[in-house]
C-alpha positions in Angstrom: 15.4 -58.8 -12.8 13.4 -58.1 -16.2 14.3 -59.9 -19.2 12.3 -57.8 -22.1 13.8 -56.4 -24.7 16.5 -59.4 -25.3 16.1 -59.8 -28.3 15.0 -56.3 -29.7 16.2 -56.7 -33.4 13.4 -59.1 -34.1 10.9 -57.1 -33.5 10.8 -54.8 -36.4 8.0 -56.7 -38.5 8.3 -55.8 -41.7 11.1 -53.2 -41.4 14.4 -54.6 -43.1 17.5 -55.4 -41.4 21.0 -56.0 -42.3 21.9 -59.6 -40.8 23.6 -59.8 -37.1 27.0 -58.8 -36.5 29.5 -61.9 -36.5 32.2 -60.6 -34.3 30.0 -63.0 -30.6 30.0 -66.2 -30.0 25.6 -66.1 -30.3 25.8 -64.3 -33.8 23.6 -61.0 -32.5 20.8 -63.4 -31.3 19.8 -62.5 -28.1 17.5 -65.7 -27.5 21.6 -67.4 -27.0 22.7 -64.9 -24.7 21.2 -67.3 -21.1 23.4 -69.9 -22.1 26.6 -67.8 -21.7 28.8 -67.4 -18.3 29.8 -64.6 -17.5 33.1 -64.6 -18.8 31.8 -65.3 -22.2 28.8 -63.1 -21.5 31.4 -60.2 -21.3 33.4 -61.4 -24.4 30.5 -60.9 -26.2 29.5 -57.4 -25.1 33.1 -56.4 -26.4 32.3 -57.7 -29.6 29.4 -55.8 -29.6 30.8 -52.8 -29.0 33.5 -53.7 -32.2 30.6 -54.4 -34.5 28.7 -51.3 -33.2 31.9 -49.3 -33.7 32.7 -50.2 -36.9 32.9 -47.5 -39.5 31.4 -50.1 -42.4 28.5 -50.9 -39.9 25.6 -50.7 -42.7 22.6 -49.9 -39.9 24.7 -48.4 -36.9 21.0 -48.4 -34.2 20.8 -51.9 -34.9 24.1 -52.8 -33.7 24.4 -50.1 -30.7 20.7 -51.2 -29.7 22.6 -55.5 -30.1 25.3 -54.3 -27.5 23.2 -52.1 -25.8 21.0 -55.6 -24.0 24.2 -57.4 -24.2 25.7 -55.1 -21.4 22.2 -54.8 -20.0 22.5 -58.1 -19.1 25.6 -58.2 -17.9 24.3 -55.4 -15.4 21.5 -57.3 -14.3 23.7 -60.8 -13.4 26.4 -58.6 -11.7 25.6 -55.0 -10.8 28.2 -53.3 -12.2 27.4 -50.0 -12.9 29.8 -49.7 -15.4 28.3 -51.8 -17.6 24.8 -50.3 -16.9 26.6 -47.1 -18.2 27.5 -48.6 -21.3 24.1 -50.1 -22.0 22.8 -46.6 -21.7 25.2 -44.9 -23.5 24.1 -47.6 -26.8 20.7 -47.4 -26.0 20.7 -43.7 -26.4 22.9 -44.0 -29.5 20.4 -45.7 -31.1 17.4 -43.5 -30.6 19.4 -40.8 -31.7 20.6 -42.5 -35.2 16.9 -43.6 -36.1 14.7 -41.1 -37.3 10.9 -41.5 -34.9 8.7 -40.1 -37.8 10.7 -42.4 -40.5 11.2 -45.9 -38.8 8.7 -45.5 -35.4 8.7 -48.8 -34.7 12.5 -48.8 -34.8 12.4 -45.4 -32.6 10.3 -47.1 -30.2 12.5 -50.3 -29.9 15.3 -48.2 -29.0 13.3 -45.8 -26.6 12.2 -49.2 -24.9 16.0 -50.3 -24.7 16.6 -46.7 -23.1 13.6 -47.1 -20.2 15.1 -50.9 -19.6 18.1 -49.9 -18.8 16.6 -47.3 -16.3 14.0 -49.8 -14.8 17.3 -52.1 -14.3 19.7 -49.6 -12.6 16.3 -48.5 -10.1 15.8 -52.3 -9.4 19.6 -52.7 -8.8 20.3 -49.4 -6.7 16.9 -48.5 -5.2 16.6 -45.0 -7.3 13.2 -44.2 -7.7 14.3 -41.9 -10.0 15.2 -44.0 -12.5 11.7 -45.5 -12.6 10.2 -42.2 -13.4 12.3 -41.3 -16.5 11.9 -44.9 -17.8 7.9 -44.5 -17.3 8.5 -41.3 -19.6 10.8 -43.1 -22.3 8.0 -46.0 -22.9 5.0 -43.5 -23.0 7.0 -41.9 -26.4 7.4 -45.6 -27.6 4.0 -47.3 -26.7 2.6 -44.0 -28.8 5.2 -43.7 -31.6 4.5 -47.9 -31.7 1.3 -48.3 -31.7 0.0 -51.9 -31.3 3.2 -53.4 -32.9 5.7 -55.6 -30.7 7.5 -53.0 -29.1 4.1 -51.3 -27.9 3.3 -54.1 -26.2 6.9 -53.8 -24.9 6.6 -50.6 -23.8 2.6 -51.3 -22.0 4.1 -54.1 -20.1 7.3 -52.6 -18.7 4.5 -49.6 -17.2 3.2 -52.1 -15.6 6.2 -53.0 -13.8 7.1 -49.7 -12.8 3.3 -49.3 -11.1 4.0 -52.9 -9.4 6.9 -51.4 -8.1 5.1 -48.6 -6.3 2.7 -51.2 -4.8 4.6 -54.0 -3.5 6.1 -52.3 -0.5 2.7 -50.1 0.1 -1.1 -50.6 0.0 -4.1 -53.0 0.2 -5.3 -56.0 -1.7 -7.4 -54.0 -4.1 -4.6 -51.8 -4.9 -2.7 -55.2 -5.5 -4.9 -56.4 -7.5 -5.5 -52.9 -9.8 -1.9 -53.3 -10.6 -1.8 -56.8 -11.4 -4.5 -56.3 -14.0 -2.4 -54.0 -15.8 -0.5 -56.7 -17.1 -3.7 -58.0 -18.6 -3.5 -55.7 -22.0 0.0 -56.5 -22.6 0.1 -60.2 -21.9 -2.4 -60.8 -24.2 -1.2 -58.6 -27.2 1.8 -60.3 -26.2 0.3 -63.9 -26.4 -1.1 -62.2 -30.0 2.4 -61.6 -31.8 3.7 -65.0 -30.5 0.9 -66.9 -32.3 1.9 -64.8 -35.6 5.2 -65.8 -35.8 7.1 -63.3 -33.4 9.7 -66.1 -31.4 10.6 -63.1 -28.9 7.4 -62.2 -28.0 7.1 -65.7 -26.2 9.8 -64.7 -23.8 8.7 -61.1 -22.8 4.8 -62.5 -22.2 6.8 -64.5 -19.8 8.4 -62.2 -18.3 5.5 -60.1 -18.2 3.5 -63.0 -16.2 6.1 -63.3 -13.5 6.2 -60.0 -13.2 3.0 -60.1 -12.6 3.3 -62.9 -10.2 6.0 -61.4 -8.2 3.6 -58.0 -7.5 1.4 -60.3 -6.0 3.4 -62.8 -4.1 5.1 -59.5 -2.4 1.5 -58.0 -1.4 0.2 -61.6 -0.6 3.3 -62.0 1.9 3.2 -58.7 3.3 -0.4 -58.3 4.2 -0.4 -62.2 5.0 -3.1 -62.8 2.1 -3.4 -66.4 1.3 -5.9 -65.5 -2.2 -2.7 -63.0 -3.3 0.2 -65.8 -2.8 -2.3 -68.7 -4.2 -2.9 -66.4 -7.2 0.4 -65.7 -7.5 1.4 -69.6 -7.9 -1.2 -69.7 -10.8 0.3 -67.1 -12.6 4.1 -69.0 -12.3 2.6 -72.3 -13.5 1.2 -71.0 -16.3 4.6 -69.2 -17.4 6.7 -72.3 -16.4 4.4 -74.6 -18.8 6.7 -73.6 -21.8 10.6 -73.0 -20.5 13.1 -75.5 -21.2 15.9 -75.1 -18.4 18.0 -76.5 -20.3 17.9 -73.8 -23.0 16.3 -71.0 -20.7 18.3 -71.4 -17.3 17.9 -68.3 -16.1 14.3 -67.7 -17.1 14.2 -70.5 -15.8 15.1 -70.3 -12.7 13.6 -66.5 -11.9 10.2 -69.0 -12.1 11.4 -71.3 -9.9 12.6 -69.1 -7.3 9.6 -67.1 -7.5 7.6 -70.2 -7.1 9.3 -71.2 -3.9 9.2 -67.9 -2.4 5.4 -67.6 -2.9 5.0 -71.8 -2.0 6.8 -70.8 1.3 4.7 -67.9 2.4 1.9 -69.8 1.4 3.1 -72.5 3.6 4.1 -70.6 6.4 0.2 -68.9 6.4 -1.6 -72.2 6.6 1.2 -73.8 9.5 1.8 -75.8 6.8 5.4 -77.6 7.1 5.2 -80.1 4.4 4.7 -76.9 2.1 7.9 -75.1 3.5 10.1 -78.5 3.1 8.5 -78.9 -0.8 9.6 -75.1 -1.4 12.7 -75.3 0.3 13.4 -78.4 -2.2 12.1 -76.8 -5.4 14.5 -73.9 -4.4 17.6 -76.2 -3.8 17.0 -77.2 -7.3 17.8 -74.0 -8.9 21.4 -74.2 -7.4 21.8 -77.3 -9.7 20.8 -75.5 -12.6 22.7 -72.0 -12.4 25.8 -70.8 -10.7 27.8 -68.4 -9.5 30.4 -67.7 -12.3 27.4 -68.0 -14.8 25.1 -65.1 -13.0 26.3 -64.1 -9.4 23.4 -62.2 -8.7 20.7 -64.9 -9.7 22.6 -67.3 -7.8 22.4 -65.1 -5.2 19.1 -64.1 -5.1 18.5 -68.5 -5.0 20.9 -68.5 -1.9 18.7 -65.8 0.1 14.8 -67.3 -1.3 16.9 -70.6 -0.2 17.6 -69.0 3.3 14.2 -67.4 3.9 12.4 -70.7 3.2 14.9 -72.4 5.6 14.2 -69.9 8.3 10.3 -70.3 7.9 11.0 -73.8 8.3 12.8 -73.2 11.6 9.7 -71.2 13.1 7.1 -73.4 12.2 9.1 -76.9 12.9 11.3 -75.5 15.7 14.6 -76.6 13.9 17.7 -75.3 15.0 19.2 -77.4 11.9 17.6 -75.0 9.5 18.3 -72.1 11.0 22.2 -73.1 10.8 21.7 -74.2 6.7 19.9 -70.6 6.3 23.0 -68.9 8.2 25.2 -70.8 5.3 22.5 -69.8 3.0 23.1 -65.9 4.0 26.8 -66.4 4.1 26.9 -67.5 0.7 25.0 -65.0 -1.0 27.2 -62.0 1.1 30.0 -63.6 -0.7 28.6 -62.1 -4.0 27.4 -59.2 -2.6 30.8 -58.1 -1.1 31.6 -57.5 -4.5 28.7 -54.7 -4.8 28.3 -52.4 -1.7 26.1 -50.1 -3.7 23.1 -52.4 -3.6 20.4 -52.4 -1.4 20.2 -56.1 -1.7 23.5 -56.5 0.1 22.1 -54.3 3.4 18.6 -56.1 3.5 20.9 -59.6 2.8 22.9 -58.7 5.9 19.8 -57.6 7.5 17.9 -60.9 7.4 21.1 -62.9 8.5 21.1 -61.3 11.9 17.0 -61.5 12.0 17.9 -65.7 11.3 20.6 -65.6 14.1 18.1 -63.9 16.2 15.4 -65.7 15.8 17.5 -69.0 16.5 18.8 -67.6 20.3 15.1 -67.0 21.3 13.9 -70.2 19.9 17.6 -71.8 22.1 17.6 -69.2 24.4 21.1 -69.0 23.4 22.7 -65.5 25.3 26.4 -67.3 23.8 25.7 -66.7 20.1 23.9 -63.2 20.7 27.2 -62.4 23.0 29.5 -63.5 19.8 27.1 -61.3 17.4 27.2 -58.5 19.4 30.5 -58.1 20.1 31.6 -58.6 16.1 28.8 -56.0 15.6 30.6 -53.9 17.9 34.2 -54.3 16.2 32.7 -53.7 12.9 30.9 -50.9 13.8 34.5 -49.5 14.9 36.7 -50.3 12.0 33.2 -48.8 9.5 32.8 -45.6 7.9 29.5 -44.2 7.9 30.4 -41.7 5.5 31.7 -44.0 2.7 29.3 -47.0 3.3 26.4 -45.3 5.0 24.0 -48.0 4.3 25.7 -50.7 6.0 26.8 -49.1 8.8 23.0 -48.2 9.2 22.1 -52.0 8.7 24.9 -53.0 11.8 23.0 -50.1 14.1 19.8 -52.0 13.1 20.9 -55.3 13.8 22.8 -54.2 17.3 19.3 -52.9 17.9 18.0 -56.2 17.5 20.2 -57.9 19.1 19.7 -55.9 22.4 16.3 -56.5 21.9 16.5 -60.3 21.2 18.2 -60.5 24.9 15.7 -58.4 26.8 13.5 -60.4 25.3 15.1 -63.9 26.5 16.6 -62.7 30.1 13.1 -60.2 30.4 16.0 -57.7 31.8 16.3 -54.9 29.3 19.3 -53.7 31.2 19.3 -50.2 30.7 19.9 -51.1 26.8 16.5 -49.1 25.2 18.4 -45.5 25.2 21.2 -47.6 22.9 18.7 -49.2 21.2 16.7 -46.3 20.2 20.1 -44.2 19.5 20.9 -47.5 16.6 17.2 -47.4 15.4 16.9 -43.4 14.4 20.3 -43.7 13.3 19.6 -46.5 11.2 16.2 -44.7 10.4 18.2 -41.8 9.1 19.9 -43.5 6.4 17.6 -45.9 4.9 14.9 -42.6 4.5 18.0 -40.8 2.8 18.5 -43.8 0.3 15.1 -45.4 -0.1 15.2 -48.6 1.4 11.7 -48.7 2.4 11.5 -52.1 3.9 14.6 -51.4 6.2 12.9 -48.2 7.1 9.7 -49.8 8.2 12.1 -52.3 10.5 13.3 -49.4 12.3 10.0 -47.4 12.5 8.7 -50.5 14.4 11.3 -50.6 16.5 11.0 -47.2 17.8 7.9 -48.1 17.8 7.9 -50.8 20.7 10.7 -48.8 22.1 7.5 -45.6 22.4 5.2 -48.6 24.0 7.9 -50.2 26.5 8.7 -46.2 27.7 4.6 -45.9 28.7 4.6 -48.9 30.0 7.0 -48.7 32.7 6.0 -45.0 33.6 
């Protein structure tokens, strides 16, 4: 999700360094790193590693910290923990060869590489955790840096981890406190660019959809048109200066932020035009990146694709678009298979069933729900709740809302709420146990109008 740090052996100012190692196909510049697949993405971690290995390796930290956002990327587009390890393992390397009161700057860079790698394995697996000893890591490197590059680094990646805490909780003033975090950082940011520093370009973009994001998730969640129209400011200004030619998958986390917050915007003012003009800028990312270059972006296009295809079933009452977003969701499970660890695979799933629900109350179609349900049923069987607990949890959730879905259409709960609350604390259980906050909130509610039906009738 976070691009900082890519290209970390810039950013030494004055400090000396011995030139990149030769074994990669990008030469040890990170700025080359987007236009690789994955395939050669991978091929070039390994030659990292060699050049980071190699006994005749005149700065050692340099290299290790090279390979260390080389596998950090390869982390980020796939989710493999493995790699995530590895990134880690360098990271910490580094830190450890480099001396903080001798070279702090250098210190710093790798204690920034160190807190990445954290912030990425908490945005891939949900481990709060994670967050907290990365917001440690970048305290000791914004202090031992000062107001060189990786300062501002280390300043702007705090930032994320406090947009973090807010997206799924608080108001708009809370939102807004945490977006002007990023104000410090952007502009020291925006200050090494103009003097020369190439990478700083990238990160202050980063650091702006970053931004952007924290307040596209509170504007859609608290259904705040000034967030999501702030938001779109913010992702114009850092598209004005990214080639997707050069800068694909910068490129297109702008993009698909854009449509995502276009969308909700749209969907807030009963706007369909809007939906239809998102759902077409976010089409457009599929031409640019695919699957074998970064699964998970592509992924992530598939679902923002799906979401703005299902808004534009509610508000235009098109059966059509709930059918492309159920290819949409299919798509993007594809990749996800691959990873059962991440919580973006359970809230995935999640959201196809809400899209196949949604679609048999807007039909009234009892057929599909039947065909859901019973699959539901049979997967339920055949599952393990003790080696996948999460998407077990997510099938109780979405039997819950099935049930639900055909009360709802036949106005005949038939004797289906003690099942339905039985899937929801279940499901409830689980997603406390591993953090997935917005999951949890879906069952809460569910009990919820299970609590208010119960008075009802008695």
């Amino acid at each position: 999700m976070f691009e900082f740090g890519r290209e970390l052996r810039r950013w030494f100012g004055g400090e000396t360094s011995p030139g990149p190692f030769q074994d990669g196909l990008t030469g040890g510049d990170g700025a080359l790193l987007e236009l690789l697949e994955l395939d050669m993405l991978r091929t070039e971690a390994k030659a990292a590693d060699v050049a980071a290995g190699r006994i005749s390796a005149k700065d050692r930290p340099a290299r290790q910290l090279e390979a260390a956002f080389v596998w950090r990327e390869i982390a980020r587009r796939t989710g493999d923990a493995a790699a995530l390890r590895k990134a880690a393992s360098h990271a910490e390397q580094a830190a450890a060869g480099v001396g903080r009161e001798s070279r702090p700057r250098r210190w710093a860079a790798a204690r920034c590489e160190q807190a990445l790698a954290a912030m990425t394995g908490a945005a891939l697996y949900g481990d709060e955790g994670l967050n907290a000893a990365a917001d440690v890591a970048l305290a000791e490197a914004q202090k031992a840096a000062g107001p060189a590059l990786p300062g501002a680094l280390a300043l702007a990646a705090r930032a994320v981890i406090e947009a973090r805490k807010v997206m799924a909780s608080g108001d708009r003033e809370t939102a807004l406190r945490a977006a002007g975090r990023f104000d410090a950082p952007i502009r020291a940011l925006d200050g090494h660019a103009r003097r020369g520093a190439v990478a700083a370009k990238l990160v202050a973009i980063g650091a702006r959809v970053d931004r952007a994001e924290l307040l596209s998730a509170c504007g859609t969640r608290l259904k705040d048109t000034l967030l999501l129209r702030m938001a779109l400011d913010g992702l114009t200004v850092a598209g004005q200066d990214i080639d997707p030619a050069f800068e694909p998958l910068t490129w297109a986390r702008v993009a698909i932020a854009h449509g995502q917050a276009r969308s909700a915007l749209g969907e807030l003012d009963g706007d369909v035009g809007e939906i239809s003009e998102a759902v077409t800028g976010l089409v457009s990312v599929l031409e640019h990146i695919s699957r074998d270059h970064s699964p998970l972006d592509w992924a992530q296009a598939q679902l923002a694709v799906a979401e703005a295809l299902q808004m534009l079933g509610e508000a235009g009452d098109a059966a059509r678009a709930y059918d492309q977003a159920l290819s949409c969701y299919d798509r993007a499970l594809m990749v996800l298979a691959d990873q059962p660890l991440l919580p973006l695979r359970a809230a995935a799933a999640h959201s196809r069933v809400v899209c196949l629900v949604r679609r048999a109350e807007q039909t009234c179609d009892l057929e599909s729900l039947a065909e859901a349900e019973s699959s539901l049923r049979v997967e339920l069987t055949l599952a393990d709740p003790v080696k996948d607990p999460v998407a077990w949890a997510v099938r109780q959730l979405s039997f819950a809302q099935i049930c639900e879905a055909r009360a709802a259409i036949t106005r005949r709960d038939a004797g289906s709420d003690a099942a339905v609350g039985i899937a929801l604390s279940a499901a409830l259980d689980v997603f406390a146990e591993h953090g997935l906050r917005g999951l949890s909130d879906t069952a809460a509610r569910g009990l919820e109008r299970l609590r208010v039906r119960a008075e009802q009738k008695s």
